[in-house]
N, CA, C and O atoms as a Tinker XYZ file with bonds, in Angstrom:
   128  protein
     1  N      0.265000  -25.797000   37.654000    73     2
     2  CA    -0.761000  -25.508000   36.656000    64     1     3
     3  C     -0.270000  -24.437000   35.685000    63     2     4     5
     4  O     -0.361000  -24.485000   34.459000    81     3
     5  N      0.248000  -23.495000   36.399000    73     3     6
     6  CA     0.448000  -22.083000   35.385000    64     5     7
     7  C      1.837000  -22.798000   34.548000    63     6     8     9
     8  O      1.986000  -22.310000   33.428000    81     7
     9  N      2.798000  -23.803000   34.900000    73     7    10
    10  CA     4.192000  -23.804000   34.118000    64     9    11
    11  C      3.256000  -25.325000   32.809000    63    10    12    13
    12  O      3.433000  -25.667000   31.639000    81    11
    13  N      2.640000  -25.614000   33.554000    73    11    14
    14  CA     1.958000  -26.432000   32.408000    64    13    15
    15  C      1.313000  -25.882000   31.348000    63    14    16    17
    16  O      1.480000  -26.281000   30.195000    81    15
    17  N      0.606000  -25.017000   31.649000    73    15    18
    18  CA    -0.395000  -24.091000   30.258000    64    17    19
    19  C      1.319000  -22.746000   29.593000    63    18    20    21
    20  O      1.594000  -22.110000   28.575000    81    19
    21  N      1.834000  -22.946000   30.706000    73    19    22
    22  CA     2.911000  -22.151000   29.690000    64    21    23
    23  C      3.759000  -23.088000   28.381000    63    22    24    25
    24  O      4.074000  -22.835000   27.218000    81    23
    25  N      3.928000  -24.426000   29.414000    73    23    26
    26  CA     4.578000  -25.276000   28.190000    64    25    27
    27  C      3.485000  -25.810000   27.175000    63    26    28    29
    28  O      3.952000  -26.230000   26.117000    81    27
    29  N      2.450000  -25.851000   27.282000    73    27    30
    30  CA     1.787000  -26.283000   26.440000    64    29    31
    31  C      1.439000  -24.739000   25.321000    63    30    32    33
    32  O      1.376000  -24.908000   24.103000    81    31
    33  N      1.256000  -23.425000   25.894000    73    31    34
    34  CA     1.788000  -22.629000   24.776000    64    33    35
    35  C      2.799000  -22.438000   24.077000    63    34    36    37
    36  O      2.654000  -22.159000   22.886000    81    35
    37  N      3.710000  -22.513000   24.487000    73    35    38
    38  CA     4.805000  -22.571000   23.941000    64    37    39
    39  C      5.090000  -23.475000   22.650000    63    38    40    41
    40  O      5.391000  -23.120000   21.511000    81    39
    41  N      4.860000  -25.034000   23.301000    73    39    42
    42  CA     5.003000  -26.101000   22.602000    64    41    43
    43  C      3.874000  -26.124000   21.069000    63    42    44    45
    44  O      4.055000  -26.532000   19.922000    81    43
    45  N      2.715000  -25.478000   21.758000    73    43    46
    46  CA     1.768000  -25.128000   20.432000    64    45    47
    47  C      2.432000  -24.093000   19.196000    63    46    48    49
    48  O      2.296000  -24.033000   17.974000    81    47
    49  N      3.252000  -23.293000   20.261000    73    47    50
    50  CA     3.875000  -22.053000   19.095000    64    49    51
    51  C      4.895000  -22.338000   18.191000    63    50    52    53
    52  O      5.492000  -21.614000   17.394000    81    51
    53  N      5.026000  -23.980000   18.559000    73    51    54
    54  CA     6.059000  -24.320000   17.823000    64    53    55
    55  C      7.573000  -24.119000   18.775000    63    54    56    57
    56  O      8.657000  -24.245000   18.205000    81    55
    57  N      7.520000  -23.915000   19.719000    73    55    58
    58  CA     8.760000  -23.923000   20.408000    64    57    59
    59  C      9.360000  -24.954000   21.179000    63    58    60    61
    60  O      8.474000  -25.389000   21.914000    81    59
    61  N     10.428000  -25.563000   21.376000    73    59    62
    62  CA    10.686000  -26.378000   21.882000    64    61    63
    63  C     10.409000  -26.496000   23.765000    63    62    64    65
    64  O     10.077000  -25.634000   24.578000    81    63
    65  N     10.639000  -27.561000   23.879000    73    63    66
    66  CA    10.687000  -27.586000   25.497000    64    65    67
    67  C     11.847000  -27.047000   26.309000    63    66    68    69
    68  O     11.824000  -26.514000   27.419000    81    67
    69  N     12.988000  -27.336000   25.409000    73    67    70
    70  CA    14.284000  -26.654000   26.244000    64    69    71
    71  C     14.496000  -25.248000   26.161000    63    70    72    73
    72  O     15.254000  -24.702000   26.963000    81    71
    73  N     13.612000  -24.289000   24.834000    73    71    74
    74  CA    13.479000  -23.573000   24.652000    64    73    75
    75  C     12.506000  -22.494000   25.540000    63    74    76    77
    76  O     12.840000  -21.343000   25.824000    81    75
    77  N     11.003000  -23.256000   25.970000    73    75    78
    78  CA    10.249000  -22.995000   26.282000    64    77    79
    79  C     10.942000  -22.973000   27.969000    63    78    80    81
    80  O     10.583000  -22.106000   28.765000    81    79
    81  N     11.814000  -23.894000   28.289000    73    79    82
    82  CA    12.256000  -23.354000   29.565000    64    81    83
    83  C     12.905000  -22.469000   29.247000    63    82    84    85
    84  O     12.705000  -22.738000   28.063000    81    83
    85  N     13.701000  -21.384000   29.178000    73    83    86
    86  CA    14.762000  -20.669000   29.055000    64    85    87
    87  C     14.017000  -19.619000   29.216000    63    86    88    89
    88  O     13.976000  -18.784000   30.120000    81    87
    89  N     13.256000  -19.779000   27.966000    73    87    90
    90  CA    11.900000  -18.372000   28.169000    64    89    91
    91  C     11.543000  -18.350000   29.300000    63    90    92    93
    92  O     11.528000  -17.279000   29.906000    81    91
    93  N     11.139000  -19.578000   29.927000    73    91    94
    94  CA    10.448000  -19.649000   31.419000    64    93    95
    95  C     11.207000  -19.042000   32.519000    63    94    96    97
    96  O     10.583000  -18.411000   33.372000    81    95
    97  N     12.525000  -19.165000   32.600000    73    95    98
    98  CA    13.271000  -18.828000   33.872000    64    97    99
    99  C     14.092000  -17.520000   33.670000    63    98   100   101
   100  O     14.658000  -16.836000   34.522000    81    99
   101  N     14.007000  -17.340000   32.250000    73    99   102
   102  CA    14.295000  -15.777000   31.996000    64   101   103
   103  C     13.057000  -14.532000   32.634000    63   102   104   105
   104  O     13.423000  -13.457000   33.109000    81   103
   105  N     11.407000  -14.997000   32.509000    73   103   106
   106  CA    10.856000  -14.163000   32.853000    64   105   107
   107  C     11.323000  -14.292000   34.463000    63   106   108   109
   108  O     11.718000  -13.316000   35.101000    81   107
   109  N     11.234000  -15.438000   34.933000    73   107   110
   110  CA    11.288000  -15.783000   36.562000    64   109   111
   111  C     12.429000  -14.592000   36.660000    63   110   112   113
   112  O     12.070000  -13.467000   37.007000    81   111
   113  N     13.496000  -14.803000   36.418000    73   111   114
   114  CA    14.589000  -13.906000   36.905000    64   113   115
   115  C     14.434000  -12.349000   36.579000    63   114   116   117
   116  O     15.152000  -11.691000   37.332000    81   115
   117  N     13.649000  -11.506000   35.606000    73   115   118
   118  CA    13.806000  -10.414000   35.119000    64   117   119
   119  C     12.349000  -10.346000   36.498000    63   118   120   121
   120  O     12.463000   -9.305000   37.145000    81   119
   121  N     11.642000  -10.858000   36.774000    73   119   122
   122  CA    10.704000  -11.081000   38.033000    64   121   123
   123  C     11.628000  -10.462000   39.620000    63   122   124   125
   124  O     11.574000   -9.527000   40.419000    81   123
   125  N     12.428000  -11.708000   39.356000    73   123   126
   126  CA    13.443000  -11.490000   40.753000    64   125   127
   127  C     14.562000  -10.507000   40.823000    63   126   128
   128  O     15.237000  -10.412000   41.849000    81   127
């Protein structure tokens, strides 16, 4: 649920999907 409403912000902001991952697993890791 939460990686879905992230890609769907993202994708609204105009960002891509391959993009919108990178962002995604960058927070994951600055997390870990």
């Amino acid at each position: 649920m939460h990686l879905l409403r992230f890609f769907l912000n993202e994708c609204c902001n105009g960002n891509s999907i391959i993009n919108a991952t990178k962002i995604y697993f960058s927070k994951i890791n600055k997390i870990v």
